[in-house]
MIDOSE-1310 file (N, C-alpha, C; in nm, 2 decimals, decimal comma, always signed):
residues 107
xxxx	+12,29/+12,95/+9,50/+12,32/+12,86/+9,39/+12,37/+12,94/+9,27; +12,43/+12,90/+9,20/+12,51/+12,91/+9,07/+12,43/+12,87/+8,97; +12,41/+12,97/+8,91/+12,31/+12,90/+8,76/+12,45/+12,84/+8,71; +12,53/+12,78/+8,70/+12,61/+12,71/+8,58/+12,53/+12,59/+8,49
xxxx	+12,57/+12,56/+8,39/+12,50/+12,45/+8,32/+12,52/+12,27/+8,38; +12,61/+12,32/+8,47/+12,66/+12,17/+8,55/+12,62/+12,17/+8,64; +12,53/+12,22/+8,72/+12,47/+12,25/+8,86/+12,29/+12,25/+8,76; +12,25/+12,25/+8,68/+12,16/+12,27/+8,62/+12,12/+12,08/+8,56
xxxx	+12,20/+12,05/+8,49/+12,22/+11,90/+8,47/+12,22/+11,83/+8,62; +12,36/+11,88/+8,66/+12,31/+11,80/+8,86/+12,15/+11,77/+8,90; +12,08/+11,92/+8,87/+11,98/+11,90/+8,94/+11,88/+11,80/+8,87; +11,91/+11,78/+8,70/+11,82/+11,73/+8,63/+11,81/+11,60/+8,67
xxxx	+11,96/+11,53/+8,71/+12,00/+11,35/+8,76/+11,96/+11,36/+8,83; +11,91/+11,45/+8,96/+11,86/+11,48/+9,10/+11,73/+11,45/+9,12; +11,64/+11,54/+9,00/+11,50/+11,50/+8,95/+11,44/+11,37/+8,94; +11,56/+11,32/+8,84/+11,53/+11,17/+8,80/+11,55/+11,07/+8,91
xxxx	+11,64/+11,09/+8,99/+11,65/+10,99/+9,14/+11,54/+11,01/+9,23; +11,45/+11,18/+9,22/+11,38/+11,16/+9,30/+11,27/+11,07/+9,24; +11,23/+11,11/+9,07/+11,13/+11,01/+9,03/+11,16/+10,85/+9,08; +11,26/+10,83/+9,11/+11,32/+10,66/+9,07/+11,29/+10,59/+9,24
xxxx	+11,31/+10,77/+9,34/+11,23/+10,72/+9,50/+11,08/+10,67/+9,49; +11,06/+10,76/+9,44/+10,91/+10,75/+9,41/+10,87/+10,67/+9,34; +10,89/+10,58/+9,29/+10,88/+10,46/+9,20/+10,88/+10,37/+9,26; +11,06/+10,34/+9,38/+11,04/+10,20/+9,47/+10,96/+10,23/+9,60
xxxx	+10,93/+10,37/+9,62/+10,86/+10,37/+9,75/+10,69/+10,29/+9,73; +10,66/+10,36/+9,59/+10,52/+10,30/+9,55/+10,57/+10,12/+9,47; +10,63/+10,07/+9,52/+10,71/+9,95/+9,51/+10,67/+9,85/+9,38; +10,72/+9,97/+9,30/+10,73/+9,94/+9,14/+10,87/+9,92/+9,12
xxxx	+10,94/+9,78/+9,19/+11,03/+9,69/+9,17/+11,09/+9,70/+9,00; +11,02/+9,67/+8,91/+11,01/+9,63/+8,77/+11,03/+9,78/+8,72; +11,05/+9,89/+8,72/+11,06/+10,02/+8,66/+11,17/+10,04/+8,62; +11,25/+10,12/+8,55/+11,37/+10,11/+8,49/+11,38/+10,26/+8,54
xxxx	+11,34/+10,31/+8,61/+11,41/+10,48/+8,64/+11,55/+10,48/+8,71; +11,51/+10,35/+8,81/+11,67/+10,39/+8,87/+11,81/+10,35/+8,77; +11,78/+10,25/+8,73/+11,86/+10,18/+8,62/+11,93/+10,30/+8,49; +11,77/+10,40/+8,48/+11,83/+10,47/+8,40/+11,92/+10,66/+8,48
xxxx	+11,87/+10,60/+8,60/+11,90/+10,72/+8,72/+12,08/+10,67/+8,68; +12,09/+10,57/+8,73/+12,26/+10,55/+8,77/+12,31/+10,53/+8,66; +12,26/+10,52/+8,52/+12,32/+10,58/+8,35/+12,37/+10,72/+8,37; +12,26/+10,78/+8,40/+12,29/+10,93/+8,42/+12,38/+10,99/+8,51
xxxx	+12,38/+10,90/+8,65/+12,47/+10,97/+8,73/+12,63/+10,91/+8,71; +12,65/+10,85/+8,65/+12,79/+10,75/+8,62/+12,81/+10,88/+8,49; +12,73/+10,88/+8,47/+12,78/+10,97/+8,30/+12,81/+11,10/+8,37; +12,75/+11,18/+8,45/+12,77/+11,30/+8,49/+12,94/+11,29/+8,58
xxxx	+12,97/+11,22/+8,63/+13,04/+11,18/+8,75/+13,18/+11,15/+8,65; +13,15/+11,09/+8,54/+13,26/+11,07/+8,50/+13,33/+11,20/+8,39; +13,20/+11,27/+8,33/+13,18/+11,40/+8,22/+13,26/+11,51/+8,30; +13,25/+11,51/+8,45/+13,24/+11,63/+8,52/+13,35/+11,62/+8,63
xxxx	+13,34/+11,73/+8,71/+13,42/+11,72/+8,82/+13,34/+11,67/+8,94; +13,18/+11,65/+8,93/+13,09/+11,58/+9,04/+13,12/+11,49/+9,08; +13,18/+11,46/+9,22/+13,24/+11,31/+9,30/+13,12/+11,30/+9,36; +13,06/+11,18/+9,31/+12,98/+11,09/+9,42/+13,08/+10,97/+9,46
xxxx	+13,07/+10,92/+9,58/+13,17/+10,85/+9,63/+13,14/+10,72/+9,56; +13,23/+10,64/+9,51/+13,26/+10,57/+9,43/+13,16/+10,42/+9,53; +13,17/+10,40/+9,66/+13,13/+10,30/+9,70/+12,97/+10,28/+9,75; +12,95/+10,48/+9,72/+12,78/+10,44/+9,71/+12,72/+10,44/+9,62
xxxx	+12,79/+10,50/+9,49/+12,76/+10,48/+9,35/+12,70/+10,33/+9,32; +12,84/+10,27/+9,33/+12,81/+10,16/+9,23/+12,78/+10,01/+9,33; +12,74/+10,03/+9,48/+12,70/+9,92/+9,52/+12,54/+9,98/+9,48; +12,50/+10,10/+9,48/+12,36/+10,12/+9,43/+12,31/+10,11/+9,31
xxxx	+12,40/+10,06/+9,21/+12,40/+10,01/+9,10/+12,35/+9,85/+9,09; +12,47/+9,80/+9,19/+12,41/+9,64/+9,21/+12,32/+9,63/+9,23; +12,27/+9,72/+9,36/+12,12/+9,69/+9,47/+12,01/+9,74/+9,34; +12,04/+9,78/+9,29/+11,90/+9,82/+9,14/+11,91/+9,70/+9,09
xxxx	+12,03/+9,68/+9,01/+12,01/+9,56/+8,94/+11,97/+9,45/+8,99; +11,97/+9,38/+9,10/+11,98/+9,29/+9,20/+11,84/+9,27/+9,22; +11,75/+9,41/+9,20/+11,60/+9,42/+9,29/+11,51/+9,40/+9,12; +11,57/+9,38/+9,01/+11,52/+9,31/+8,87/+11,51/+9,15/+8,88
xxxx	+11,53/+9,09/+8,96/+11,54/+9,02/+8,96/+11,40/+8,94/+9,04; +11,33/+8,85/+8,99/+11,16/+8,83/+9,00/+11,19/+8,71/+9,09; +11,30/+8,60/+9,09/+11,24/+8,49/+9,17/+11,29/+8,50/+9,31; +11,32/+8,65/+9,35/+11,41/+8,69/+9,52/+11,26/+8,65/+9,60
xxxx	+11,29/+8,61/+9,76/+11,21/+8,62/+9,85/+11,12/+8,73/+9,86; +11,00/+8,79/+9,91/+10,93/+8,84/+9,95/+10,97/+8,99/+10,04; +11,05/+8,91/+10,15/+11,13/+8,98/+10,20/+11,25/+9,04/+10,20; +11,31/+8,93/+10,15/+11,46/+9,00/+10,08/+11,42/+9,11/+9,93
xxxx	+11,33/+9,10/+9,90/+11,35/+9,22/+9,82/+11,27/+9,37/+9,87; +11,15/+9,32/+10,00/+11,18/+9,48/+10,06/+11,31/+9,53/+10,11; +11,40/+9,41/+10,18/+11,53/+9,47/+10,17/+11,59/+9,51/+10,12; +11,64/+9,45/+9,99/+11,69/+9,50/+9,83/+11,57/+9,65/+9,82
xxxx	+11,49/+9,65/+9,78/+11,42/+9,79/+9,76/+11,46/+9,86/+9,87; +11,49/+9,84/+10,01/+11,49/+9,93/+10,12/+11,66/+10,01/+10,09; +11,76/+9,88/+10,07/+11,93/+9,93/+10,06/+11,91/+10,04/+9,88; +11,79/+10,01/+9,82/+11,85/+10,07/+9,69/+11,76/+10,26/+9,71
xxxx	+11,63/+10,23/+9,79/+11,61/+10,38/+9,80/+11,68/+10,46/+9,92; +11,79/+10,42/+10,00/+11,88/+10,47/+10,07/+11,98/+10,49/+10,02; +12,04/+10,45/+9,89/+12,13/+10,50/+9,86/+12,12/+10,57/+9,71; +11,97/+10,57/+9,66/+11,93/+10,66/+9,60/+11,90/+10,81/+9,65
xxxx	+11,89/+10,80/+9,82/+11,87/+10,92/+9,88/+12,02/+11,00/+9,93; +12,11/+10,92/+9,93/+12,24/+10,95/+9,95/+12,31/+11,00/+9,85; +12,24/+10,95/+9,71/+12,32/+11,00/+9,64/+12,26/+11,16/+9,60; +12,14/+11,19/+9,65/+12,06/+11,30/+9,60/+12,10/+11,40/+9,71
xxxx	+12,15/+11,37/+9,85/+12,22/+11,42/+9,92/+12,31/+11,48/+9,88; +12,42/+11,39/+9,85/+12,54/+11,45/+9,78/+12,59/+11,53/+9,67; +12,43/+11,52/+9,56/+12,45/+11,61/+9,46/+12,40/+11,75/+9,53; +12,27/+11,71/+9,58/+12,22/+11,85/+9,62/+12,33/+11,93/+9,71
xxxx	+12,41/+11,85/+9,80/+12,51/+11,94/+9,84/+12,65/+12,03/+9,78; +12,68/+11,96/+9,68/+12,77/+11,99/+9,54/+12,65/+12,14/+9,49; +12,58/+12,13/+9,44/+12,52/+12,22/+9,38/+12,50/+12,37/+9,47; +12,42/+12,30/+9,62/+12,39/+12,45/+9,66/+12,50/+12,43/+9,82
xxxx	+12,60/+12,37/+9,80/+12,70/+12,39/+9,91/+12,82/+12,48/+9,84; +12,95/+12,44/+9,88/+13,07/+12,49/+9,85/+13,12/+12,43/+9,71; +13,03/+12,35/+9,67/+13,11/+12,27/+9,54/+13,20/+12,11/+9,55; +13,17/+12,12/+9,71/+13,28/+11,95/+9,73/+13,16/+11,89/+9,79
xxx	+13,19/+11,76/+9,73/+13,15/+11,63/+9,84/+13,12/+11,61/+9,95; +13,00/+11,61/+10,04/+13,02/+11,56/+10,20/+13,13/+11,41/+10,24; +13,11/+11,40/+10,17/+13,18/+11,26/+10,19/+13,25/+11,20/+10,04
């Protein structure tokens, strides 16, 4: 790893996605981490040369916002919770590989 200060921030949005796992796993629906996770990763993404792929970005944006939402089914929102901590894991994938890979994107 590279101590640079952008690999350092990476990891900090990395932190925050993990808290924001850990949030819908203990299926605290109503928390604002992810919400404030994908502020931070849109800001880093756009600040930087960090490519997270644009299609799992921002449909994991919807699926957060989507899972604020109190009068969804029972089940459709463990699904909404299920698509939004998969692609909170995807995205933690893709930074952690930026940081301690070659510097590009898996995908």
């Amino acid at each position: 790893m590279d101590a640079t200060p952008l690999n350092v921030i990476a990891l900090l949005v990395v932190s925050l996605a993990a808290a924001a796992v850990i949030a819908l796993l203990r299926k605290h629906y109503d928390s604002n981490l992810p919400l404030l996770f994908y502020f931070a990763a849109i800001a880093l993404t756009t600040m930087s040369d960090r490519n997270v792929n644009p299609y799992l970005l921002y449909p994991g944006l919807a699926v957060a916002l989507l899972l604020r939402f109190e009068f969804l089914n029972k089940s459709f929102t463990k699904f909404i919770g299920f698509m939004a901590t998969v692609t909170l894991c995807g995205i933690i994938w893709v930074l952690l590989a930026e940081v301690f890979g070659d510097g590009t994107a898996p995908f």
